[in-house]
N, C-alpha and C positions, 0 to 999 in steps of 0.2 A: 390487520396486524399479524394473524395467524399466518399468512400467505407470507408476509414478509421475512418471518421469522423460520418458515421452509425452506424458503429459495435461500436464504443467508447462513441458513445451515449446512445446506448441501454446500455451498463456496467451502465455510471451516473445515467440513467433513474431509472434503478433496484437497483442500491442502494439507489435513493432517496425516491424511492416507499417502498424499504424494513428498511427505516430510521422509515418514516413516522409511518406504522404499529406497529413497535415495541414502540413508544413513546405515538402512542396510546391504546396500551394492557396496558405497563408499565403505563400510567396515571390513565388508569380503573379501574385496578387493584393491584394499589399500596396502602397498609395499611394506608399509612399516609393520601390518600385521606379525610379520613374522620375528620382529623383537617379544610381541607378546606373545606367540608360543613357545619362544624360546625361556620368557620370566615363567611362565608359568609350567616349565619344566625342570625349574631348580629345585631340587627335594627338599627343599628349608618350606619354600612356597610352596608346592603341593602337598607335603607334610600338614601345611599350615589349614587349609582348603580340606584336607581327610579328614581334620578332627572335628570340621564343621557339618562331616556331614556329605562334601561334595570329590566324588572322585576322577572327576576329570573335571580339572578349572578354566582350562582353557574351551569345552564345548560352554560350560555355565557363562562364562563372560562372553564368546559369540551368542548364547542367547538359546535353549531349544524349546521351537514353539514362541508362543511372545514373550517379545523382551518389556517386562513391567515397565521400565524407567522410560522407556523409549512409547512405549504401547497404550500403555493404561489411560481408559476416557476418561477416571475421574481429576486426574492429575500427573503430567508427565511432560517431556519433551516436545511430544508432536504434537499436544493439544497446544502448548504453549506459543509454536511457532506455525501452526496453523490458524492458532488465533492471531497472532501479530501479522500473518501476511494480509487475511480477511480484513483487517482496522485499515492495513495499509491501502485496500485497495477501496474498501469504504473512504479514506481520507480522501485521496484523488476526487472520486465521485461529488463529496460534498465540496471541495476546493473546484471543481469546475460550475457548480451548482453558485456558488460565491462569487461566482466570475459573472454569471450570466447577470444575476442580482445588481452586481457593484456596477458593469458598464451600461446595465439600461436606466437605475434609478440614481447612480450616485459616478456619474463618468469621470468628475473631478477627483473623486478623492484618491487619496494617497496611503495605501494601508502599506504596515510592516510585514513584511512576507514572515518572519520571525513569529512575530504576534498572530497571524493570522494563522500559520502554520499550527502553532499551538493551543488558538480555538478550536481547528478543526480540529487535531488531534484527538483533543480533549471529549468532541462533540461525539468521533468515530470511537474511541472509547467507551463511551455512555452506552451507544447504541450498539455494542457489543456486547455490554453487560447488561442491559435488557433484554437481547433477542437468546443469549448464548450462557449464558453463566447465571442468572440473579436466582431459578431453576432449576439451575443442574439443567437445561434444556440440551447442552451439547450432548453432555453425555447420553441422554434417552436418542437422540436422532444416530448419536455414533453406532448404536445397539441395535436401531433399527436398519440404520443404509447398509452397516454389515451384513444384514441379511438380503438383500436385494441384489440380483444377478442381470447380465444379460446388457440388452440397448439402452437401459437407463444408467448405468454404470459406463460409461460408453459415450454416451452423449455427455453427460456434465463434468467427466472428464474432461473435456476438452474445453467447455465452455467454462471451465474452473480454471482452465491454463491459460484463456484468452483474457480474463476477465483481466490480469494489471495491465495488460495491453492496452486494451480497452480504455478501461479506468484513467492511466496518464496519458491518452490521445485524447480523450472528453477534455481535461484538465487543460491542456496545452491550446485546443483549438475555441474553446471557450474564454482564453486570454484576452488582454489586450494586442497579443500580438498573432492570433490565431484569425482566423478568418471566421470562426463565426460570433467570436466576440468583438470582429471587426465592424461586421454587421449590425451588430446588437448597437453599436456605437454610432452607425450612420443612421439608426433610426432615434435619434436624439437632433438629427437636423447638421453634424458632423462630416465635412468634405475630408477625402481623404488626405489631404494636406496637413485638414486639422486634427487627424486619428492620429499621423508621424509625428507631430508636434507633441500632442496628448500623452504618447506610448515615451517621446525622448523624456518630456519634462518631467515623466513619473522615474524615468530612470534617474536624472541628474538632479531629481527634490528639490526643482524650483516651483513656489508658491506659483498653483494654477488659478487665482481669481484673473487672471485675464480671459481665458475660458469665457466667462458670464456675459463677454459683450465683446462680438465679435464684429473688430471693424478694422480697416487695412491697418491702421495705425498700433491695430493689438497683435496684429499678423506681421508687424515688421518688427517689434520688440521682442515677440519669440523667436520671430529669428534671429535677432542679432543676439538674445542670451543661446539659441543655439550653435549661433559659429563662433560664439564665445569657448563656449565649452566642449563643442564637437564639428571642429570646423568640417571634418569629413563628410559627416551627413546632412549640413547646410547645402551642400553643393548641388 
């Protein structure tokens, strides 16, 4: 569990580091900045800004040194959306893991992608806030990886940019329309005839007990509710 809660740390860690930089380029470097040096050079608003305390408002809202709102491990921006990429790519993972599950033990069934979506969600959530948050654990690892230089900053960098890649290629080829949840399906006794059939009927939610007993006569009823419904792909 400790191991897991390492490695899923470092994923939060590097999105949150890679949230941060990009919102600092995009601030830098975005055109409209220069309306806001222009507001915060009207003497009503820098007036406003002096009595606080702050004499140049425009260096204070670019930010010198870290920006709290954006920065801060215990609560902020980047933690927020480094933690929702990390769940997002957790979802995928568990949603290919569901796939592998459904077409070896349960090929027939018919799940709501709606529904399902939002168990796993819910599941990549939980296990978020075990590994990440229940703790304060992000923050103690944000504390720590900040001080860590060199080929390990380097290497999980990357391996932190690959990981949704990753994550929805598992998802996609662990399908029923993927080739190794194609596989997953031929080893239930499944001709590839009967996987295109399987993969249609789940789309067009016709009741799959013909599945249970397969014989030409159940083989010619699918097909005729499939060129019913998708003359195209009966051909």
């Amino acid at each position: 569990m400790k191991h897991l809660e390492y490695y899923y740390n470092i994923l939060f860690y590097f999105f949150y580091r890679g949230y941060i930089k990009t919102a600092i380029v995009a601030r830098k470097y975005n055109p409209l900045i220069v309306f806001v040096f222009l507001f915060y050079k009207i003497p009503y608003i820098k007036n406003r800004f002096r009595a606080r305390g702050i004499d140049d408002p425009f260096k204070w809202h670019m930010g010198s040194g870290k920006i709290k709102w954006l920065e801060d491990p215990e609560r902020s921006i980047g933690t927020m959306v480094g933690g929702g990429i990390a769940i997002s790519v957790l979802g995928f993972i568990y949603l290919g893991i569901w796939h592998i599950i459904r077409n070896y033990f349960f090929p027939t069934h018919q799940d709501s992608l709606v529904y399902s979506l939002f168990v796993i969600g819910l599941l990549a959530y939980t296990t978020d806030n075990l590994l990440v948050t229940q703790h304060d654990q992000g923050q103690k690892y944000i504390k720590k990886f900040n001080k860590i230089t060199g080929w390990w900053r380097i290497k999980w960098a990357i391996i932190t940019a690959l990981s949704p890649i990753f994550a929805i290629w598992f998802a996609i080829i662990t399908s029923s329309y993927g080739t190794v949840g194609q596989n997953i399906l031929s080893l239930n006794g499944y001709t590839e005839s009967e996987i295109n059939h399987l993969i249609y009927k789940k789309q067009l939610n016709i009741p799959l007990s013909n599945f249970n007993n397969k014989t030409e006569q159940n083989e010619q009823d699918l097909l005729n509710k499939i060129k019913k419904y998708t003359p195209d792909r009966a051909q």
